[in-house]
C-alpha positions as CSV (number, residue, x, y, z in Angstrom):
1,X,29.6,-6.7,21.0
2,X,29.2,-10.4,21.2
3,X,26.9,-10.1,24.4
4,X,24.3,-7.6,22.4
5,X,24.3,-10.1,19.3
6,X,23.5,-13.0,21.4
7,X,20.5,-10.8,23.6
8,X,19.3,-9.9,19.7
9,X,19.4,-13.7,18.8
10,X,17.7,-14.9,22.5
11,X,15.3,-12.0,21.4
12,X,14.5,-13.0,17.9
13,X,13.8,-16.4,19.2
14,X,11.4,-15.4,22.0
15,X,9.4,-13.8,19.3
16,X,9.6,-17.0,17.2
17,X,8.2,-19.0,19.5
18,X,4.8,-18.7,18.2
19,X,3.2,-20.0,15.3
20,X,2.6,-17.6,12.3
21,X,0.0,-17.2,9.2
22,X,-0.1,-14.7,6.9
23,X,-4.0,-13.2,6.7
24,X,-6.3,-10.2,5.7
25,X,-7.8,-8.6,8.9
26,X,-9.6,-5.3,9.4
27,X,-7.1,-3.5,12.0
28,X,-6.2,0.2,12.9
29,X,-2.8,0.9,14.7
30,X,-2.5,4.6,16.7
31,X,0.5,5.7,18.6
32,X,0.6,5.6,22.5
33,X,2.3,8.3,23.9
34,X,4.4,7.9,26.7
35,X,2.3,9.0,29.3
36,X,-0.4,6.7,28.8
37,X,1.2,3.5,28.0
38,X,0.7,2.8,32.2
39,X,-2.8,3.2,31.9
40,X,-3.5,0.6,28.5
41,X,-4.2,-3.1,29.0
42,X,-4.9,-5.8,26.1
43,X,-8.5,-6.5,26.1
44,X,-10.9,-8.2,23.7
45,X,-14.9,-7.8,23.3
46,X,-17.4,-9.6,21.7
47,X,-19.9,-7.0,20.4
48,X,-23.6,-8.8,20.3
49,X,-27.0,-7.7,21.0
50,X,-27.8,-11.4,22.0
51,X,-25.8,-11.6,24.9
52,X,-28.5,-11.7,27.0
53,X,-31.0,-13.3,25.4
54,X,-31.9,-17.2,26.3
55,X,-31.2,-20.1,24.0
56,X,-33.7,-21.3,21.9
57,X,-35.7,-24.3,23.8
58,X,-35.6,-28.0,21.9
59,X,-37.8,-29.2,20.1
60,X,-39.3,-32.5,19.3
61,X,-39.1,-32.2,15.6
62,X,-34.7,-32.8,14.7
63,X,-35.7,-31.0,11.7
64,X,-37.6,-28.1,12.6
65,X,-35.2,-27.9,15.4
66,X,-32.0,-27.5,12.8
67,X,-33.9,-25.3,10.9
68,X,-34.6,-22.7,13.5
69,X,-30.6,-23.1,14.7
70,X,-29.8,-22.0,11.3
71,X,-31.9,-19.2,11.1
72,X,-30.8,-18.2,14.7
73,X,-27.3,-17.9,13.3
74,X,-28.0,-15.8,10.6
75,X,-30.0,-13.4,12.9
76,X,-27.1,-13.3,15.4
77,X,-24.6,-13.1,12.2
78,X,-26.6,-9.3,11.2
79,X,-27.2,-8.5,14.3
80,X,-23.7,-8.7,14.6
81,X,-22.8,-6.8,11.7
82,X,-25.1,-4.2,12.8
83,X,-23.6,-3.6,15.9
84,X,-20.0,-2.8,14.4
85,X,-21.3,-0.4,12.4
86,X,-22.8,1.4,15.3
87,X,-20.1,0.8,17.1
88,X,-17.5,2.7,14.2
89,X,-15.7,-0.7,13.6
90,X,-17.0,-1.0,10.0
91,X,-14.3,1.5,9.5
92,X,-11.0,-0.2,10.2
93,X,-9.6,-1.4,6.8
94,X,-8.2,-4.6,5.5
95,X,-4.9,-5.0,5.4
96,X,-2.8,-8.0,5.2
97,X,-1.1,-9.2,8.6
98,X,1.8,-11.2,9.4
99,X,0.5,-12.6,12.8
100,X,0.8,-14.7,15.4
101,X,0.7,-14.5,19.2
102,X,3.8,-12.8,20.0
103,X,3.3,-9.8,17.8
104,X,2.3,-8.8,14.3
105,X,3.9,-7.2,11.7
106,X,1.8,-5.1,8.6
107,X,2.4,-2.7,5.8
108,X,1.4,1.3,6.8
109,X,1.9,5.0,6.2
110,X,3.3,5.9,8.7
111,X,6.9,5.4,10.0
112,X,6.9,4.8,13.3
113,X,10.0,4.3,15.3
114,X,12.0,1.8,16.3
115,X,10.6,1.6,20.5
116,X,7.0,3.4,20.3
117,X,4.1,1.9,21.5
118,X,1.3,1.3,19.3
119,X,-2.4,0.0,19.7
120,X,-3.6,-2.3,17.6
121,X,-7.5,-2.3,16.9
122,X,-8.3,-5.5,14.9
123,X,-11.5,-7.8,14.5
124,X,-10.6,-11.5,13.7
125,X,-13.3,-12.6,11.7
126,X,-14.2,-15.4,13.4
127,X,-18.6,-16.1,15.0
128,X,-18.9,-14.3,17.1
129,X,-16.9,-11.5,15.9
130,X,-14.2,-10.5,18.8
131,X,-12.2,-6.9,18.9
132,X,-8.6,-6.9,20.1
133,X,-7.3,-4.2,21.8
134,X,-3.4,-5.0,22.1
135,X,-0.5,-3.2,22.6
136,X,3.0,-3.4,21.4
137,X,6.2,-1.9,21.1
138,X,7.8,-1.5,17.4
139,X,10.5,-3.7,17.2
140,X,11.8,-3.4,13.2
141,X,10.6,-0.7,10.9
142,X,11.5,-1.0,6.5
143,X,10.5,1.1,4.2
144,X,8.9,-0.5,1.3
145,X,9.0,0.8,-2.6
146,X,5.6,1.5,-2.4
147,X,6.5,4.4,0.2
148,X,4.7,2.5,3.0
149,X,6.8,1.0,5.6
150,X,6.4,-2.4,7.3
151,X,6.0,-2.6,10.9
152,X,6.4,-5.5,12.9
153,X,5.3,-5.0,16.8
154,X,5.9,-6.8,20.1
155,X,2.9,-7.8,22.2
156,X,3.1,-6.4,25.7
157,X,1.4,-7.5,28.9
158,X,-1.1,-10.0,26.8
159,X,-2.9,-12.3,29.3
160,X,-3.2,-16.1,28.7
161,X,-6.3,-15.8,27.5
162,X,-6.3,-13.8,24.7
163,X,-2.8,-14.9,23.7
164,X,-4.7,-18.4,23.6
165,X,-7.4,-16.8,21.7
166,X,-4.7,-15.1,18.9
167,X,-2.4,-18.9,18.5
168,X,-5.9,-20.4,17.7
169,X,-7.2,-18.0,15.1
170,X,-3.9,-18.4,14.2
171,X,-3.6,-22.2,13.8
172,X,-7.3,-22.1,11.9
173,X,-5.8,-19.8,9.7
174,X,-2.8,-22.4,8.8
175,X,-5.3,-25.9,8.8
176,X,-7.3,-23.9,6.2
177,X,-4.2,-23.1,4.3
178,X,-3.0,-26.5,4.7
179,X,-6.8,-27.4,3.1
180,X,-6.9,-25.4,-0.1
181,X,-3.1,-26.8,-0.9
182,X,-4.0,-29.7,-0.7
183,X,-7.4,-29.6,-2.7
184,X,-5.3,-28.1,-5.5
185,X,-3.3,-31.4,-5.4
C-alpha cells in the first residue's frame, strides 16, 4: 500500500511540473479506441492561405511602409478566419480549460473513464492561428452538479516542440493575468 501511494504522489508531481492557466479555448475531445491509439501522433497545423506567398518588399516611405504591414495583418487575420470555417474548425466550442503542458483538464458530457484515450482538437488563439491535435489518457474523472463531469487528461508522446509551443501560450496566458491584476491595483 505504501509503494502505490508514493508511485501516485511521484505521479502527481510529474504532472505538476508544468506551469498552469486557467483559459477559454475552442476544443473538441473524441474517444480513441484501442486499436487506433498506435497509429495517432500529436501534431499541430497552422491553417493559412499565405503560406506561400512572398513578403511584402520595403519601402522607402516608414510610413507608408507601416501602413501596408498593418493592412497585411488584417488580410492574413480573415483570411485566416476563412480558412477555419472551410476547414469545419469554426465548430469546436469554447469551453474553459485548465491547461498547461503536461495535460489539461475541462468540464464535458460525457463520462469518460478513468485510462481511455482521448483526442483533443483545440485552436489556441494566438496569430497565426495553430490547431493541436494531442492525445492523452484520462487520469481523474468528477462528476460536477451541473451533470457534466470534469476531465483532466495526460499528454502522451508530445514532442518538444509543441510541448514548447503549449508552456508558451501558456505563460502568455499568466503575464496577461498578471497584467490586468495589476491594472486593477
Amino acid at each position: 500500500m505504501g509503494d502505490e501511494m508514493e508511485l501516485d504522489d511521484e505521479k502527481f508531481v510529474q504532472m505538476r511540473q508544468y506551469s498552469r492557466v486557467d483559459t477559454y479555448i475552442p476544443i473538441d475531445l473524441r474517444l480513441v479506441p484501442p486499436e487506433e491509439r498506435p497509429l495517432v501522433r500529436p501534431r499541430t497545423s497552422v491553417e493559412s492561405a499565405l503560406t506561400t506567398m512572398q513578403s511584402l518588399p520595403e519601402l522607402d516611405s516608414e510610413p507608408l511602409s507601416d501602413a501596408f504591414k498593418v493592412l497585411n495583418a488584417k488580410l492574413d487575420t480573415i483570411i485566416n478566419m476563412l480558412t477555419f470555417q472551410n476547414h469545419g474548425y469554426h465548430t469546436l466550442q469554447f469551453s474553459e480549460v485548465n491547461l498547461s503542458a503536461g495535460g489539461l483538464s475541462v468540464l464535458c458530457s460525457e463520462a469518460y473513464g478513468e485510462g481511455e484515450w482521448l483526442e483533443a482538437k483545440m485552436i489556441f488563439p494566438t496569430i497565426p492561428y495553430v490547431i493541436f491535435y494531442l492525445y492523452g489518457e484520462v487520469v481523474h474523472v468528477v462528476p460536477e452538479d451541473t451533470g457534466q463531469y470534469k476531465v483532466s487528461m495526460e499528454f502522451k508522446d508530445l514532442d518538444e516542440d509543441i510541448r514548447d509551443l503549449i508552456a508558451k501560450f501558456v505563460f502568455e496566458r499568466q503575464r496577461e493575468a498578471l497584467r490586468k491584476k495589476k491594472r486593477m491595483e
